[in-house]
C-alpha positions as CSV (number, residue, x, y, z in Angstrom):
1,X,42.6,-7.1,49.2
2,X,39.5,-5.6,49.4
3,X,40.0,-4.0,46.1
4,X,40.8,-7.2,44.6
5,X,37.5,-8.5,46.2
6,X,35.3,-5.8,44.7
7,X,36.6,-6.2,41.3
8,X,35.7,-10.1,41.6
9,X,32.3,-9.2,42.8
10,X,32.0,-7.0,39.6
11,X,33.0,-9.4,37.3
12,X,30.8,-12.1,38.9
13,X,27.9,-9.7,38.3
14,X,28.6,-8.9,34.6
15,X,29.0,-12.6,33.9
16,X,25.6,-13.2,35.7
17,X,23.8,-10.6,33.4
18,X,25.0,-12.0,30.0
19,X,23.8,-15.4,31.2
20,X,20.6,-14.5,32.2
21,X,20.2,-12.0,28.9
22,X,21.5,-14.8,26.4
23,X,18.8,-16.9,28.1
24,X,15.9,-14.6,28.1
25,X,17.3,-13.9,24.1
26,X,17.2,-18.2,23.8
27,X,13.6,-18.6,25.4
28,X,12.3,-15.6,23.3
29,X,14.0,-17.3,20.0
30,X,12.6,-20.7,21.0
31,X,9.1,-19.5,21.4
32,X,7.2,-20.2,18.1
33,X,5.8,-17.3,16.2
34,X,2.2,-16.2,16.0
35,X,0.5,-15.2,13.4
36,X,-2.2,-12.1,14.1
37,X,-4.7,-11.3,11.7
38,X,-6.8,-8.3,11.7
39,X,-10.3,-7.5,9.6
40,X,-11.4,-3.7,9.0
41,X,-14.8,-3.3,7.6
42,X,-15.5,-0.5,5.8
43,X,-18.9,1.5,4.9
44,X,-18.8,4.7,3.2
45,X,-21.8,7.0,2.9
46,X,-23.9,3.9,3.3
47,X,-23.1,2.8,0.0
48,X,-19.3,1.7,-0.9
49,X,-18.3,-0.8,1.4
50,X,-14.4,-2.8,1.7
51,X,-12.5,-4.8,4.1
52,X,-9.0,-4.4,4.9
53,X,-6.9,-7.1,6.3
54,X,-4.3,-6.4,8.5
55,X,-1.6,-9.3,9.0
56,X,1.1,-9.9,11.8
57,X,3.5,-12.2,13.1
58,X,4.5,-11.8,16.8
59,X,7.9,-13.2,18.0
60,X,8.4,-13.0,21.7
61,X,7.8,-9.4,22.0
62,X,8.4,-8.1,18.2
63,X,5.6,-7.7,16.2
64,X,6.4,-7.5,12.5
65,X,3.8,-7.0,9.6
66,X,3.7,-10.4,7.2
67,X,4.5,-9.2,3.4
68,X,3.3,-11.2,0.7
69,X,0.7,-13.1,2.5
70,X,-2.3,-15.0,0.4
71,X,-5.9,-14.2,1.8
72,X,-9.0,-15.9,0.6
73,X,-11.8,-14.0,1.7
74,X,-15.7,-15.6,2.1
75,X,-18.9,-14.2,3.1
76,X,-20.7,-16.5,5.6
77,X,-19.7,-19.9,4.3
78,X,-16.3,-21.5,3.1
79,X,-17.2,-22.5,-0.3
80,X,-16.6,-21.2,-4.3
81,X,-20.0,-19.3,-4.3
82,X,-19.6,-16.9,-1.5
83,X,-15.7,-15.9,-2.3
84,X,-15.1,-12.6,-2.3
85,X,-11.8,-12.2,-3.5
86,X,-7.8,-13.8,-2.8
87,X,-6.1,-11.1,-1.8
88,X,-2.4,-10.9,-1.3
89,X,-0.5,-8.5,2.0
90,X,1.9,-5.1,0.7
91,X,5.0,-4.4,2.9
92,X,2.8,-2.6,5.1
93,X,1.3,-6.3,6.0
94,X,-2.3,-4.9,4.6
95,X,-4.4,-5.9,1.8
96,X,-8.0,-4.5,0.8
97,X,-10.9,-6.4,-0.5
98,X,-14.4,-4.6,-2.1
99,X,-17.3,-7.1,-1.7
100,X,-18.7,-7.9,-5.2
101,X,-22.0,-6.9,-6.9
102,X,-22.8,-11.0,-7.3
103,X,-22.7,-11.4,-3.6
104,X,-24.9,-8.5,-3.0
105,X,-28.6,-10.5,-2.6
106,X,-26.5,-12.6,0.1
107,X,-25.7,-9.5,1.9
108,X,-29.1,-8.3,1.6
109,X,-30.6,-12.0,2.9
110,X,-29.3,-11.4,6.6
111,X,-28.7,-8.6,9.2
112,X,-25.2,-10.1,10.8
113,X,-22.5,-11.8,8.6
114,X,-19.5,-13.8,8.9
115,X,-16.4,-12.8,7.2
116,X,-13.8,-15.7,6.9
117,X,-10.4,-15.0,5.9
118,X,-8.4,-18.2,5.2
119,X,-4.5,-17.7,5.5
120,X,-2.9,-19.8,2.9
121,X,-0.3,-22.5,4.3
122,X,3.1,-21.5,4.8
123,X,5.5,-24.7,4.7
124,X,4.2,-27.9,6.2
125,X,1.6,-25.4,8.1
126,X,-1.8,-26.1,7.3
127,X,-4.4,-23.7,7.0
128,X,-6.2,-21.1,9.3
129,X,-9.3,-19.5,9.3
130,X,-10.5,-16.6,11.1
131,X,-14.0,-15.0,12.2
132,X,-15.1,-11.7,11.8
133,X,-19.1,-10.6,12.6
134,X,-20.6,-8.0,11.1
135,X,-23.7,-6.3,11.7
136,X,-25.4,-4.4,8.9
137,X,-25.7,-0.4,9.6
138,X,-25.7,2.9,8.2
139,X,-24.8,6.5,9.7
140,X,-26.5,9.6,8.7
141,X,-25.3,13.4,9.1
142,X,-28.3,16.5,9.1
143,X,-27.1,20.6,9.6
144,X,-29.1,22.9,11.2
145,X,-28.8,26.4,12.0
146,X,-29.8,29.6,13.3
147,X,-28.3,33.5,13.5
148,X,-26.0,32.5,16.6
149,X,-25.5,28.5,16.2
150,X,-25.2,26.1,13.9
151,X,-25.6,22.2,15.1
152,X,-24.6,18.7,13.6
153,X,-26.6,15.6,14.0
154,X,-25.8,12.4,13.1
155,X,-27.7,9.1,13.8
156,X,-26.6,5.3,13.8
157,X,-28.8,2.5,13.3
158,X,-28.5,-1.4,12.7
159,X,-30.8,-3.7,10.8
160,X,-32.3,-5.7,12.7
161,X,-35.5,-7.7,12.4
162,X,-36.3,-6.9,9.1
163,X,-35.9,-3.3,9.9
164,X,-33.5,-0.5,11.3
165,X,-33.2,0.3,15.0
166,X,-31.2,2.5,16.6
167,X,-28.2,1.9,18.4
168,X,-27.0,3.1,22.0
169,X,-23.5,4.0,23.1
170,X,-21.8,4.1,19.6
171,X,-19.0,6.8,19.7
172,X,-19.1,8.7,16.7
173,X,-16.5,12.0,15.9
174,X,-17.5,14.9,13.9
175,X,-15.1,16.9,11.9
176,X,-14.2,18.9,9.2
177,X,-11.9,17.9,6.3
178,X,-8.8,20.1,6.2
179,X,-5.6,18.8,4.2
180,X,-3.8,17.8,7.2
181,X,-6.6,15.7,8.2
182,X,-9.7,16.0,10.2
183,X,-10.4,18.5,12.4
184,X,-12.8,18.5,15.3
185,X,-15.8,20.7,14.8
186,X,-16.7,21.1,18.3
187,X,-15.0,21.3,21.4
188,X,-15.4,17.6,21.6
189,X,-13.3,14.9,20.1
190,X,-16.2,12.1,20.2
191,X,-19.4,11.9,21.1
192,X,-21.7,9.2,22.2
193,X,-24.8,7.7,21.2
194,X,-28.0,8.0,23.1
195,X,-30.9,5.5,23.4
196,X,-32.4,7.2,19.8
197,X,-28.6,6.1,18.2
198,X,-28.2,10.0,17.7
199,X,-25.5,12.6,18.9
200,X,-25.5,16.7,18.6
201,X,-23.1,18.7,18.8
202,X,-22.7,22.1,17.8
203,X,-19.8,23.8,15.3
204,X,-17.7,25.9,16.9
205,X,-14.8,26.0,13.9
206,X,-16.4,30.0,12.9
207,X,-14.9,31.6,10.2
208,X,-12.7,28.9,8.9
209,X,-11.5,29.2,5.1
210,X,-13.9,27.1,2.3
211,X,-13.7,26.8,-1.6
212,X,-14.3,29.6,-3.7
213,X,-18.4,29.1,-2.8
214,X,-17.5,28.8,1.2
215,X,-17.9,25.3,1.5
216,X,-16.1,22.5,2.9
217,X,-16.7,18.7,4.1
218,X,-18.3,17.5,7.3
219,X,-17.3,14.1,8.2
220,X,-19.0,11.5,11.0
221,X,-17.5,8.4,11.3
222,X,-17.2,5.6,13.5
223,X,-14.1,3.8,14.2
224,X,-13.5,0.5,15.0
225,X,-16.7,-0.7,16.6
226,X,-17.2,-4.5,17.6
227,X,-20.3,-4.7,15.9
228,X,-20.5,-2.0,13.4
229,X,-17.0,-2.0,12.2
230,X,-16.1,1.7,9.9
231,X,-18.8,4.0,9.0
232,X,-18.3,7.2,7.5
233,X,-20.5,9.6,5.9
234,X,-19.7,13.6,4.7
235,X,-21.6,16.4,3.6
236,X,-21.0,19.7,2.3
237,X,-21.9,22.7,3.8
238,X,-21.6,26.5,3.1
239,X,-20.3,27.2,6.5
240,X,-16.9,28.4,5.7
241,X,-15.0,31.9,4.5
242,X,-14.8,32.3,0.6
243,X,-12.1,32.3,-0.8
244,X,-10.6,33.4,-4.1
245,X,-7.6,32.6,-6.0
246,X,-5.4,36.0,-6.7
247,X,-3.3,35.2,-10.6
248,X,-2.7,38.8,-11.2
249,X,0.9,37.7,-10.5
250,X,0.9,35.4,-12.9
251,X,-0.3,37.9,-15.4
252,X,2.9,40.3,-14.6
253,X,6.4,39.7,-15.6
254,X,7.0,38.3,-12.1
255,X,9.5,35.2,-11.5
256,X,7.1,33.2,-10.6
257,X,5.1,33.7,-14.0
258,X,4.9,32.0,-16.9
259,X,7.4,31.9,-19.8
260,X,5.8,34.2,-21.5
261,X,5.7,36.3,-19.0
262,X,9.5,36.6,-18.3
263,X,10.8,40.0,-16.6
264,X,12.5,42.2,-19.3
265,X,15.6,42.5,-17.2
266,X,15.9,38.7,-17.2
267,X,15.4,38.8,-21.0
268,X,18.3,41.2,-21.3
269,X,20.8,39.3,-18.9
270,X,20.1,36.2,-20.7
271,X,20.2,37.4,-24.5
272,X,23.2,39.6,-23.7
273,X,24.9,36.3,-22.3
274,X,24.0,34.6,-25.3
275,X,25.2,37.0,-27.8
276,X,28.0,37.4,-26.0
277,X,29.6,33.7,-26.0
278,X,28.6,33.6,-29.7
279,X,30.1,36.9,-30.4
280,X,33.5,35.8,-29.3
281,X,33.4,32.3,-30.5
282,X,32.4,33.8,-33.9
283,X,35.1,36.2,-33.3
284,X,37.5,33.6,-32.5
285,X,36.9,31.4,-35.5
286,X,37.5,34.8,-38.1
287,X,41.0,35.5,-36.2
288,X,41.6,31.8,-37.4
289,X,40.6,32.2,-40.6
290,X,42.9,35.5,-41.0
291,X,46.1,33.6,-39.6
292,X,45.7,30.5,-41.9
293,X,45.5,33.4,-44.9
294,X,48.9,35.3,-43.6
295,X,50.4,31.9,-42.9
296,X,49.5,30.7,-47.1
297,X,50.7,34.1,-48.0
298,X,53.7,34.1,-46.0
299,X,54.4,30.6,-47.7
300,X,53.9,31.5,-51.4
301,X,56.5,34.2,-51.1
């Protein structure tokens, strides 16, 4: 009996859990989706500058990126003049936009701007517009160095008033372009901005391999900032290790050399390969030749 009881109490639970999940599954599918949408701005080396638009639809808890999504993109105002572009999301759920030479003396007219992306309608939706603000800034990157250190500055400033001012409490990394990525050039990931909207921090990536002149790319950049949005800048510097590229192999009858450059032992295998197959078909077709003679022969007497 008390078996029988415990099994009944099992089964009463099991049942109780599919209910409840097939009801949590029903309120999540009757929950209408929401549509996210994302703006990146963009500013590199203070003069090319793009937006990237990030769109998403949220379900419940899933999050899926929208394909095939129209954009239209304006600066300031919703009207035909100030359009930067239509735009259209890539499976990824992102499309970029480069602001246009025409709009530049409306750019240049303000220190903040408004970005508005318009979604298109989907079905009997109508459409949505989102804000974006934008405050107009530039980054800069200086070296110095001396027998034991070598230090990295970079500054970030804002227009404002008619004229640039620093800004505080930006955080701004410093790295070194590798082909994995970037790599920190301090012992710091970030750094932040002080009331001069300048950071320093000193290389500590010694001898690390350049090009053929000992040089690679610093890069400051600033990610994601409310205000600011992206700025990068990079500059080279003669900081690293030369190094050279070695083709004496690929002046020697190596493998790995050119054609013309084959190993004589390869050469051999190959012709002797070749000469042989030929050999015997050639062989082959003259032992035919001398049957089909015999055979006439054979016939006539």
């Amino acid at each position: 009996m008390k078996k029988l009881k415990k099994n009944k109490l099992v089964w009463l639970f099991l049942a109780l859990s599919v209910i409840s999940s097939n009801s949590l599954s029903g309120q999540e599918d009757s929950v209408a989706p929401k549509e996210i949408v994302k703006l990146h701005y963009f500013n590199h080396n203070n003069s090319l500058q793009y937006l990237l638009i990030e769109s998403q639809l949220k379900k419940g808890k899933k999050i899926e990126p929208q394909k095939n999504k129209g954009f239209n993109l304006f600066l300031d105002k919703v009207q035909p003049e100030n359009l930067i572009t239509r735009v259209y999301t890539d499976n990824s759920g992102k499309a970029k936009a480069v602001i246009p030479p025409q709009l530049k003396d409306l750019w240049d007219s303000a220190a903040q701007h408004t970005f508005l992306v318009v979604a298109e309608a989907a079905g009997k939706g109508e459409e949505t517009t989102s804000e974006f603000i934008i405050t107009k800034a530039k980054i800069s990157l200086d070296t110095s160095s001396t027998d034991e250190t070598k230090n990295i500055s970079v500054t970030v400033m804002k227009y404002d008033n008619n004229s640039w001012v620093p800004v505080k409490d930006v955080e701004v990394k410093i790295g070194i372009e590798r082909l994995g990525g970037v790599l920190p050039a301090g012992d710091e990931d970030s750094y932040t901005t002080d009331s001069t909207g300048a950071v320093t921090g000193e290389f500590k990536k010694i001898n690390l391999p350049g090009d053929e002149q000992g040089n690679f790319l610093l890069i400051a950049r600033v990610e994601d900032n409310d205000e600011l949005g992206n700025l990068m800048i990079d500059k080279k510097v003669p900081w690293g290790i030369t190094t050279k590229q070695d083709n004496t192999f690929f002046d020697q009858r190596t493998l790995w050399s050119t054609r013309f450059k084959t190993p004589l032992w390869l050469l051999f295998m190959a012709y002797s390969i070749v000469i042989g197959v030929w050999g015997t078909i050639i062989y082959l077709v003259i032992q035919l030749i001398k049957i089909k003679k015999l055979a006439s022969l054979s016939a006539e007497k």
